[in-house]
DRENDO-1510 file (C-alpha; in Angstrom, 1 decimal, always signed):
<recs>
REC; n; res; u; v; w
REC; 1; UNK; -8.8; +16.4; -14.5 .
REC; 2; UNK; -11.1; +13.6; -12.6 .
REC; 3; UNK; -13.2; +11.4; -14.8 .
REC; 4; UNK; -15.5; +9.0; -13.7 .
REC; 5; UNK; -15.2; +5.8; -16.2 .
REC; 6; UNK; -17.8; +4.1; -14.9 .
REC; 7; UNK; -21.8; +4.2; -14.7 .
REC; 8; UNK; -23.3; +7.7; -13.3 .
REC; 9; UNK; -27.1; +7.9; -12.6 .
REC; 10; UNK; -28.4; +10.7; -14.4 .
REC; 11; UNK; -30.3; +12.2; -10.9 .
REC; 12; UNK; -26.5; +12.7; -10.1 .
REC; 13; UNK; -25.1; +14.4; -13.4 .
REC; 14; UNK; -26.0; +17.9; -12.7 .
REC; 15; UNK; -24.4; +17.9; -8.9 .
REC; 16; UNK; -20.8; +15.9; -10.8 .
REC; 17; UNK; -20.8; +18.6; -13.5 .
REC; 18; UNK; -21.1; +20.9; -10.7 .
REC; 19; UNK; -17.9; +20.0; -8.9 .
REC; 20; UNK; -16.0; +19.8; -12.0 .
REC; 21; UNK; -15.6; +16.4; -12.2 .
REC; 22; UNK; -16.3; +14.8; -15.8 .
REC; 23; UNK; -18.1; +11.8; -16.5 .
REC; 24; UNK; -19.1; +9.3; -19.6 .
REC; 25; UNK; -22.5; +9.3; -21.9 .
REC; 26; UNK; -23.4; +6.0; -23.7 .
REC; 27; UNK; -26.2; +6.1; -25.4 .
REC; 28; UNK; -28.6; +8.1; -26.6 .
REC; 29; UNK; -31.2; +8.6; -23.9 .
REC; 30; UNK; -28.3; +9.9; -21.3 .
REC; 31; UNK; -27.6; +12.7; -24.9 .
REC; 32; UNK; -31.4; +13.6; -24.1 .
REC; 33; UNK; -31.5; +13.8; -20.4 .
REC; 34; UNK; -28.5; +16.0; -20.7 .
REC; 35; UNK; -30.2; +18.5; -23.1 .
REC; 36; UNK; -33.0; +18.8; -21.6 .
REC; 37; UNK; -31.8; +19.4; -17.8 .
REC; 38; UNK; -29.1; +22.2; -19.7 .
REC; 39; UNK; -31.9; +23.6; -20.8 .
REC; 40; UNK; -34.0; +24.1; -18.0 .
REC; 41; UNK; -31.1; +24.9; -15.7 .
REC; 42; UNK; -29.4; +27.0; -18.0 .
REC; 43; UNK; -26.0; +25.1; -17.9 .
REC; 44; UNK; -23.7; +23.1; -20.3 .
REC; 45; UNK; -22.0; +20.3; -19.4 .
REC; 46; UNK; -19.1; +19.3; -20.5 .
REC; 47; UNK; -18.7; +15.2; -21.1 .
REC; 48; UNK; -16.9; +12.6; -22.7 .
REC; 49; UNK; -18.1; +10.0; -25.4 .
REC; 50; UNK; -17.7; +6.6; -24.7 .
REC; 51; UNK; -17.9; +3.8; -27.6 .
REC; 52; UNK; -17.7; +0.3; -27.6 .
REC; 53; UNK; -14.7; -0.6; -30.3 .
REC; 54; UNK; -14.7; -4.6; -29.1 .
REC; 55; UNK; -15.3; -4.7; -25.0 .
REC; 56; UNK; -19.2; -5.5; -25.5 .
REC; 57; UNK; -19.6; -3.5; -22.3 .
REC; 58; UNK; -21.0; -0.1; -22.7 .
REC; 59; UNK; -20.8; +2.5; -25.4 .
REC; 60; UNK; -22.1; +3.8; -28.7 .
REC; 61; UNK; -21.8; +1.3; -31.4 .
REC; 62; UNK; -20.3; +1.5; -34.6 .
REC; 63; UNK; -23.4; +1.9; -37.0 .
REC; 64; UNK; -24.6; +5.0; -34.4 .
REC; 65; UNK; -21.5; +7.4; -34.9 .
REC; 66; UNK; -22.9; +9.3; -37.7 .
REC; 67; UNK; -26.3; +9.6; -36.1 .
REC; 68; UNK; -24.2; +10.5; -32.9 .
REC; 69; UNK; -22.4; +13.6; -35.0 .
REC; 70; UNK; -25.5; +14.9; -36.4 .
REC; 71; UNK; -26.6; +14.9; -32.4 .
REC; 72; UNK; -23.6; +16.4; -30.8 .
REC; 73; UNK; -23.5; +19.1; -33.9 .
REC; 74; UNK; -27.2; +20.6; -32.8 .
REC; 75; UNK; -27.1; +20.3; -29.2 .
REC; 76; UNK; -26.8; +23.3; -27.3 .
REC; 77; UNK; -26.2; +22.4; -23.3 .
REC; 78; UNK; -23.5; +19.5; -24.1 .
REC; 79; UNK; -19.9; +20.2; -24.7 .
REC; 80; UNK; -18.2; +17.1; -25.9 .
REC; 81; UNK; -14.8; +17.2; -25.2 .
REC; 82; UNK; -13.5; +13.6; -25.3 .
REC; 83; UNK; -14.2; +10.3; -26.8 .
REC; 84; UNK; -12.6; +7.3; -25.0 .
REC; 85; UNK; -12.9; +3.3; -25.8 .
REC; 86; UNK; -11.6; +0.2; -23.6 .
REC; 87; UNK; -9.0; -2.8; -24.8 .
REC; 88; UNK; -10.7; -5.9; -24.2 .
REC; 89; UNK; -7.3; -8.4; -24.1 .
REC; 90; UNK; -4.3; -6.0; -25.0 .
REC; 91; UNK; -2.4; -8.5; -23.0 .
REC; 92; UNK; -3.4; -12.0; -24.8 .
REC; 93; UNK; -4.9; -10.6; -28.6 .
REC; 94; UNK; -2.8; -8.9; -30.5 .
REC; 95; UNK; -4.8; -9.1; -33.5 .
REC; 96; UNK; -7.7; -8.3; -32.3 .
REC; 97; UNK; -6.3; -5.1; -30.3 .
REC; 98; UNK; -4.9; -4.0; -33.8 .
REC; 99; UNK; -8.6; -3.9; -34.6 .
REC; 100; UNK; -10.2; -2.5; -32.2 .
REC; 101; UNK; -7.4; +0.4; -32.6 .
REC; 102; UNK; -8.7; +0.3; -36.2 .
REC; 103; UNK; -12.1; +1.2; -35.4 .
REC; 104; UNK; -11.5; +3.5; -32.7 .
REC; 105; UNK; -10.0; +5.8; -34.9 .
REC; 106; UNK; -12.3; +5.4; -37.8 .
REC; 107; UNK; -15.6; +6.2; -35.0 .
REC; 108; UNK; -13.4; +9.0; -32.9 .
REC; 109; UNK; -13.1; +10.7; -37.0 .
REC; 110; UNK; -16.6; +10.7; -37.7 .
REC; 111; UNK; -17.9; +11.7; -34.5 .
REC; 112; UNK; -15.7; +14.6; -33.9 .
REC; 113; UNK; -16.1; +15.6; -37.9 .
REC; 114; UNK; -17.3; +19.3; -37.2 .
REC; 115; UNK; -16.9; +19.4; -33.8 .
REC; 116; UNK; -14.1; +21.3; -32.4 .
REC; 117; UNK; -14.6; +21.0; -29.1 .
REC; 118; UNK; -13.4; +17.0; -29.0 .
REC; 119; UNK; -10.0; +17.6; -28.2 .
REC; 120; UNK; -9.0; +14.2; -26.0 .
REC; 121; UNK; -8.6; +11.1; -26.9 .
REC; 122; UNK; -8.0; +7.9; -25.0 .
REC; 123; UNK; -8.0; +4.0; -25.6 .
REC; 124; UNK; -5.2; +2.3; -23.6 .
REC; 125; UNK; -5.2; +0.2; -20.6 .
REC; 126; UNK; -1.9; -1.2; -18.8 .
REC; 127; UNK; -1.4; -3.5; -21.3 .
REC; 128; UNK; -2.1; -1.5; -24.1 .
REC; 129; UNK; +0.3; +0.6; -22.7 .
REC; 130; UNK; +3.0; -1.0; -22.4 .
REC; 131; UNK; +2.4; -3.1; -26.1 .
REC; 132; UNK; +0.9; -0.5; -28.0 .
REC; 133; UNK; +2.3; +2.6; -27.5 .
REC; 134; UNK; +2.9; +3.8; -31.1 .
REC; 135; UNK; -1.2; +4.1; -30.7 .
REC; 136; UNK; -1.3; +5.9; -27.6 .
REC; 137; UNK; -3.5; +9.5; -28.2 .
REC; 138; UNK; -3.9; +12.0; -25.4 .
REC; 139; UNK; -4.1; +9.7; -22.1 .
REC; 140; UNK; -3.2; +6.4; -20.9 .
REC; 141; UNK; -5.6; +4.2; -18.3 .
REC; 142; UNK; -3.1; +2.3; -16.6 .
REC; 143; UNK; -4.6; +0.1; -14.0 .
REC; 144; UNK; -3.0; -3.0; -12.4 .
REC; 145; UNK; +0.5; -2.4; -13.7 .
REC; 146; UNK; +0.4; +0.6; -11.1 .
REC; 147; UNK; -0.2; -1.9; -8.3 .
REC; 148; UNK; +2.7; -3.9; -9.5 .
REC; 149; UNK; +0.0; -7.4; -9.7 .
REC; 150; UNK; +1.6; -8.7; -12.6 .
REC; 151; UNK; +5.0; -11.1; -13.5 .
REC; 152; UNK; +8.3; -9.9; -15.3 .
REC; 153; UNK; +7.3; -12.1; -18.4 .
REC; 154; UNK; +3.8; -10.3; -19.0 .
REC; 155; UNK; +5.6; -6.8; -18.9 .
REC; 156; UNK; +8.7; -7.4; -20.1 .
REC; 157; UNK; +11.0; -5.3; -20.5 .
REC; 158; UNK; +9.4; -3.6; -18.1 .
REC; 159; UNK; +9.2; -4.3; -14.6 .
REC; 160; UNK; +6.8; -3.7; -11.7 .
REC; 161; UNK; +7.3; -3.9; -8.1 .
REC; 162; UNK; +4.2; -4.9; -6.0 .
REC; 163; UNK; +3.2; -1.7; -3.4 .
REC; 164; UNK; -0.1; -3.7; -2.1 .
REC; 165; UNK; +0.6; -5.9; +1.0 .
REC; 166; UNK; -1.4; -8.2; +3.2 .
REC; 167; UNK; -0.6; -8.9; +6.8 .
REC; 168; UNK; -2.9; -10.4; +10.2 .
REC; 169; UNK; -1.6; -11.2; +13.4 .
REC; 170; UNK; -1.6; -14.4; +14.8 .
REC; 171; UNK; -3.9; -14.8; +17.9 .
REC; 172; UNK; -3.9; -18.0; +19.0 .
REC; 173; UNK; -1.5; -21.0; +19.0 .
REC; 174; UNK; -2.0; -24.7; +20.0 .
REC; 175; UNK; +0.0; -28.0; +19.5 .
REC; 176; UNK; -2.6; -31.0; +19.2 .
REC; 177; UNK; -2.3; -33.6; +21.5 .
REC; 178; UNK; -4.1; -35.8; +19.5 .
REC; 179; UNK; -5.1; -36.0; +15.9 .
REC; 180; UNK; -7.8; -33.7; +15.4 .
REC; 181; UNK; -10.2; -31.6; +12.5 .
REC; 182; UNK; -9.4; -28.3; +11.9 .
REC; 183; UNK; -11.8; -26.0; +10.7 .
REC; 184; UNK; -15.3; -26.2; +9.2 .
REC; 185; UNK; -16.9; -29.0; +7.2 .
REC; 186; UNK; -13.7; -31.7; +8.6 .
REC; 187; UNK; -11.8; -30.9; +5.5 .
REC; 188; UNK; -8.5; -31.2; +7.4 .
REC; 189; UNK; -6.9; -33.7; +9.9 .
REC; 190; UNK; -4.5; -32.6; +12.1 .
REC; 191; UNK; -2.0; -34.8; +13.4 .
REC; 192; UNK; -0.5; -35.2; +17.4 .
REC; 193; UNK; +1.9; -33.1; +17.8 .
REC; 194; UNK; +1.8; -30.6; +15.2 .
REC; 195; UNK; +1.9; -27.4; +16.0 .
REC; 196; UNK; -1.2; -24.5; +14.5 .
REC; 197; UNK; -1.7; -20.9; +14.9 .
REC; 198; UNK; -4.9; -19.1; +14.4 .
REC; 199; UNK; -4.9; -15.5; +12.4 .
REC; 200; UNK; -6.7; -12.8; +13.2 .
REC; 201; UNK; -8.3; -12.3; +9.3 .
REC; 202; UNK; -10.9; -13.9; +7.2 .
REC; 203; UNK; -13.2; -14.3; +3.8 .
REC; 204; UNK; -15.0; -11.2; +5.3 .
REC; 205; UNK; -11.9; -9.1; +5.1 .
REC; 206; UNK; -11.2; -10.9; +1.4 .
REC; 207; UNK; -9.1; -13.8; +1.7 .
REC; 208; UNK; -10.6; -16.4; -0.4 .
REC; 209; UNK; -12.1; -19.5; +0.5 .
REC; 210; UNK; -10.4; -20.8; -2.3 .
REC; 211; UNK; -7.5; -21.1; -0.2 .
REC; 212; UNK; -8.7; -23.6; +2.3 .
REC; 213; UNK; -6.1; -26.4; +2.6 .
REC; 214; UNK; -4.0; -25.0; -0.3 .
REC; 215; UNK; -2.9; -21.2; +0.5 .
REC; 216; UNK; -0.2; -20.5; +2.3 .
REC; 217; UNK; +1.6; -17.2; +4.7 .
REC; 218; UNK; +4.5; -16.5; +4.8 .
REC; 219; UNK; +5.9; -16.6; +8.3 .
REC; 220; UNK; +9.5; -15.6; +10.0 .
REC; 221; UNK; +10.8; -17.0; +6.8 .
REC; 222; UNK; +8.8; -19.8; +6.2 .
REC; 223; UNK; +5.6; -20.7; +3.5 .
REC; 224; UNK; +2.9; -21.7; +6.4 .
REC; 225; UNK; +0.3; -24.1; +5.0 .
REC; 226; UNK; -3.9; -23.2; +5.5 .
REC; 227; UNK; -5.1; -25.7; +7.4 .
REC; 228; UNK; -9.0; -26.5; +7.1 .
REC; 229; UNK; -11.5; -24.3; +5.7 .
REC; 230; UNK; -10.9; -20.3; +5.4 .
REC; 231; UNK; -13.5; -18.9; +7.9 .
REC; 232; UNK; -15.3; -15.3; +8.0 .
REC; 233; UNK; -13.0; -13.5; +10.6 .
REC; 234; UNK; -10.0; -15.8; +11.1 .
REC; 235; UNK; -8.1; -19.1; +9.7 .
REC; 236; UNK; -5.8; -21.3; +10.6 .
REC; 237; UNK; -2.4; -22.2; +9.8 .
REC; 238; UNK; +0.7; -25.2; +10.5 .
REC; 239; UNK; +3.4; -24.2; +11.8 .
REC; 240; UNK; +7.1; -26.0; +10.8 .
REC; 241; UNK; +8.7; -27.9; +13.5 .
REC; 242; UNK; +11.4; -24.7; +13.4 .
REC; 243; UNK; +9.0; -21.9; +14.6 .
REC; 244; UNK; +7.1; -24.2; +17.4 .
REC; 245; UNK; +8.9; -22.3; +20.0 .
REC; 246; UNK; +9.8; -19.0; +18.2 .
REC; 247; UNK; +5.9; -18.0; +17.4 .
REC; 248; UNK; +4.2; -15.8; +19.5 .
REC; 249; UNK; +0.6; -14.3; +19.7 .
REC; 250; UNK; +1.0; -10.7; +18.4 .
REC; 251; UNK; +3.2; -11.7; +15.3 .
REC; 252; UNK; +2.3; -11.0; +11.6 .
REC; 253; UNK; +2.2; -12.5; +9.2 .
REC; 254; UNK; +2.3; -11.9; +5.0 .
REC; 255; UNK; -0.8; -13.2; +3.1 .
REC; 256; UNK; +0.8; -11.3; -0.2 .
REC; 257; UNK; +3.6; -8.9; -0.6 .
REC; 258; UNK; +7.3; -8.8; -0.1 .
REC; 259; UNK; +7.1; -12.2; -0.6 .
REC; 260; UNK; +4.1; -14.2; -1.8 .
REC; 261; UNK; +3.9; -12.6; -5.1 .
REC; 262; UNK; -0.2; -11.5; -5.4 .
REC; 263; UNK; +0.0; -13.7; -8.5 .
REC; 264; UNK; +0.6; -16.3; -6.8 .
REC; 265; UNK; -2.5; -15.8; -4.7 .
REC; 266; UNK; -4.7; -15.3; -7.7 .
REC; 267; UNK; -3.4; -18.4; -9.3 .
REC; 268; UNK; -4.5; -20.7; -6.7 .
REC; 269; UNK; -7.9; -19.1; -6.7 .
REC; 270; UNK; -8.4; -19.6; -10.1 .
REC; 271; UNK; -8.9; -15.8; -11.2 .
REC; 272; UNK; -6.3; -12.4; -11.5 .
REC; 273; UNK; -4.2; -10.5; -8.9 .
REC; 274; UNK; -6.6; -7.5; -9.7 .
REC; 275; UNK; -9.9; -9.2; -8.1 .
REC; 276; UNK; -7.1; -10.4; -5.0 .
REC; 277; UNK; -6.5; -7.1; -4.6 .
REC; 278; UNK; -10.2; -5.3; -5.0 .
REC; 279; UNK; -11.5; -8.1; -2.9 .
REC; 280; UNK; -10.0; -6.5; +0.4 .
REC; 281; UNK; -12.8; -5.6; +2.2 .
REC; 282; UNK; -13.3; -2.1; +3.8 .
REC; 283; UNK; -12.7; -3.4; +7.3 .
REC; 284; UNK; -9.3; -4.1; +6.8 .
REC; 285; UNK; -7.2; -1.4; +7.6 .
REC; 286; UNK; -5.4; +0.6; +5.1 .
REC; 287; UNK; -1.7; +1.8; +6.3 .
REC; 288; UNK; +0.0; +3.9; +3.4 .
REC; 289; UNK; +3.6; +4.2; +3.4 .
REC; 290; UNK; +6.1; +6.4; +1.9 .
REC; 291; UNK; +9.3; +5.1; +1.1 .
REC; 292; UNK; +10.8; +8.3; +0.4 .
REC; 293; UNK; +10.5; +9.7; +4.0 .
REC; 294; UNK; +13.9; +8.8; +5.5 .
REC; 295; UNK; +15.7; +10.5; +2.3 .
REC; 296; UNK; +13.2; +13.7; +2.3 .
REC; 297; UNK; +14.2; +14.1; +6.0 .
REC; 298; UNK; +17.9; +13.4; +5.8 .
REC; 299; UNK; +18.0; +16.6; +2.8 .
REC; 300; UNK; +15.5; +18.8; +5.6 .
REC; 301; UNK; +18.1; +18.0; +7.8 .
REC; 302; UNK; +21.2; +19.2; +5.9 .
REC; 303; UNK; +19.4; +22.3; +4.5 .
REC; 304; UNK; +18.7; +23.5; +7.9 .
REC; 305; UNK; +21.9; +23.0; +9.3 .
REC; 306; UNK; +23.0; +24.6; +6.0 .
REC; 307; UNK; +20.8; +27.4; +6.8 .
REC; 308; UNK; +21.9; +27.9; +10.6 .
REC; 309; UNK; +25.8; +28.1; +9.8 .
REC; 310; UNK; +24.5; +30.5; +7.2 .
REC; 311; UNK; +22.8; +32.7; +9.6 .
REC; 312; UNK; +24.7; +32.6; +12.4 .
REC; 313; UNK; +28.0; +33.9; +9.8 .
REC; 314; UNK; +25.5; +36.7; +9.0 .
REC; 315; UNK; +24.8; +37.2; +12.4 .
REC; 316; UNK; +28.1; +37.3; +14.1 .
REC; 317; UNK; +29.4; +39.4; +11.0 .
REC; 318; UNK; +26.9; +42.0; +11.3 .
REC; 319; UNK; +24.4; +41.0; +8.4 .
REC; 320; UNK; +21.2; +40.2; +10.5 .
REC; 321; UNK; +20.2; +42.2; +13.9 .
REC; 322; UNK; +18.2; +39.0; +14.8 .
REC; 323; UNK; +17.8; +37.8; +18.0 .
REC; 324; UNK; +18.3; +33.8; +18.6 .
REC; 325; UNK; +15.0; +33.4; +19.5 .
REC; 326; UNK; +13.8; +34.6; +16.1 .
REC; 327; UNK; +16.7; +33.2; +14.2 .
REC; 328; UNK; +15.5; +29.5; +15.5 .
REC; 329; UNK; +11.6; +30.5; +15.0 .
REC; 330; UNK; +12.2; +31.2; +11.5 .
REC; 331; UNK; +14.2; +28.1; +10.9 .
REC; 332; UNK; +11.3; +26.0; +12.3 .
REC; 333; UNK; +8.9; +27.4; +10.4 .
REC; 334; UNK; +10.7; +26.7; +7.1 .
REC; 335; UNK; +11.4; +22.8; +8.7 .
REC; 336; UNK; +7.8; +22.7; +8.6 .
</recs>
């Protein structure tokens, strides 16, 4: 099942119904569109109801359910089949999570009164998830715990990994012969003698300009300072009197990962590790990797050779009347 929890256009309804992909109604003019396309078109759509329990974002309101029932119970080209809501601070509000868990269950009962086909039910987020769950219904949303942006203390006793990292090569490298300003604007004065590197990345790609002159990379085991202002394609960075001689043009380094926690990031920015890691532009490449690879191939391996001894027993004792040539095709095309 693929719904989409945000905002859809309603010229685009009819073609996301089409590909069986669900999608969200909020308000009553989207209930009318929907009816009245059906009925020209001669389809029914099914959809899910979203209401507004405490977010203030979108959503049918509390005093509307019961004008929402009598609605959903006449139409005849919509097919209901879910009602979700959103936690607005599941990770800071207990109390008022309580509540809004309150009322979505009191507006999911009088909506769905008489109307069988509301069957799913879904309010948490990853924080809900993870400090609610004796409320948790028919799905969980979970968002930035999956990304593993968050600390041990927030989750606890649960804990995340991070599988979102951030790396640009160094391009450039230059020890000042006298002081000098590095950067935009003259924000930073570097001294004779230091030693800076310029990196290949930028606020275009989403680094922040926040960092300027506070940030940091980490670098052949050291925390490398930003020097100056971050500009739109590259930025610079000091290098410790330990890696003058070891750094090279060609080398990475970590902006977040393994270790700069994205937390970290966010907190010198002033805002989350989720807007850190949305803010990556689309111009940055995107290189997924699976850590399970080397163990999948290792058991491919040792079934083959498994399967080899196997056939070759049969072979030599009469079993198969393969040839070699057959015997090794058909191993390779169960390898693959």
């Amino acid at each position: 099942m693929v719904l989409i929890l945000g905002p859809v256009e309603n010229e685009y309804m009819d073609l996301i119904a089409d590909k069986k992909i669900y999608f969200m109604v909020t308000d009553f003019e989207e209930i009318e569109f929907l009816e009245k396309t059906g009925k020209e078109n001669g389809k029914t759509v099914d959809v899910f109801i979203k209401i507004d329990t405490g977010m203030g974002r979108v959503g049918f309101q509390e005093s509307e359910v019961e004008q929402l029932n009598k609605i959903l119970k006449n139409v005849k080209h919509i097919n209901p089949i879910g009602i979700f809501s959103h936690f607005s601070s599941s990770d800071s509000n207990k109390e008022y999570t309580k509540l809004q868990e309150r009322k979505f269950k009191a507006m999911c009962e009088k909506i769905s009164s008489g109307i069988p086909s509301i069957r799913y039910r879904h309010l948490h987020n990853s924080f809900g998830t993870l400090k609610f769950q004796e409320s948790i219904q028919d799905f969980v949303r979970a968002g930035i715990i999956i990304y593993g942006g968050v600390t041990d203390k927030e989750t606890a006793p649960y804990k995340f990994k991070p599988v979102m990292s951030l790396f640009a090569k160094i391009s450039y490298i230059k020890t000042l012969k006298e002081d000098s300003f590095i950067s935009y604007g003259n924000t930073y004065l570097g001294k004779a003698g230091e030693t800076y590197a310029t990196v290949s990345i930028g606020y275009a790609d989403g680094v922040r300009r926040d960092l300027s002159n506070k940030g940091y990379v980490f670098y052949k085991g050291h925390k490398c300072k930003i020097a100056g202002r971050v500009c739109m394609d590259q930025l610079m960075i000091l290098l410790p009197d330990e890696l003058k001689d070891e750094a090279k043009k060609g080398d990475v380094v970590e902006f977040f990962g393994e270790n700069i926690s994205v937390v970290e990031v966010a907190e010198l920015c002033g805002t989350i590790s989720y807007e850190i890691l949305c803010g990556i532009s689309q111009r940055v490449p995107r290189i997924y990797v699976e850590k399970n690879r080397s163990k999948k191939m290792i058991l491919d391996i040792g079934f083959v050779v498994l399967l080899i001894i196997f056939m070759f027993l049969g072979y030599r004792r009469g079993f198969f009347r393969w040839n070699f040539f057959n015997m090794f095709k058909y191993i390779f095309i169960i390898f693959l």
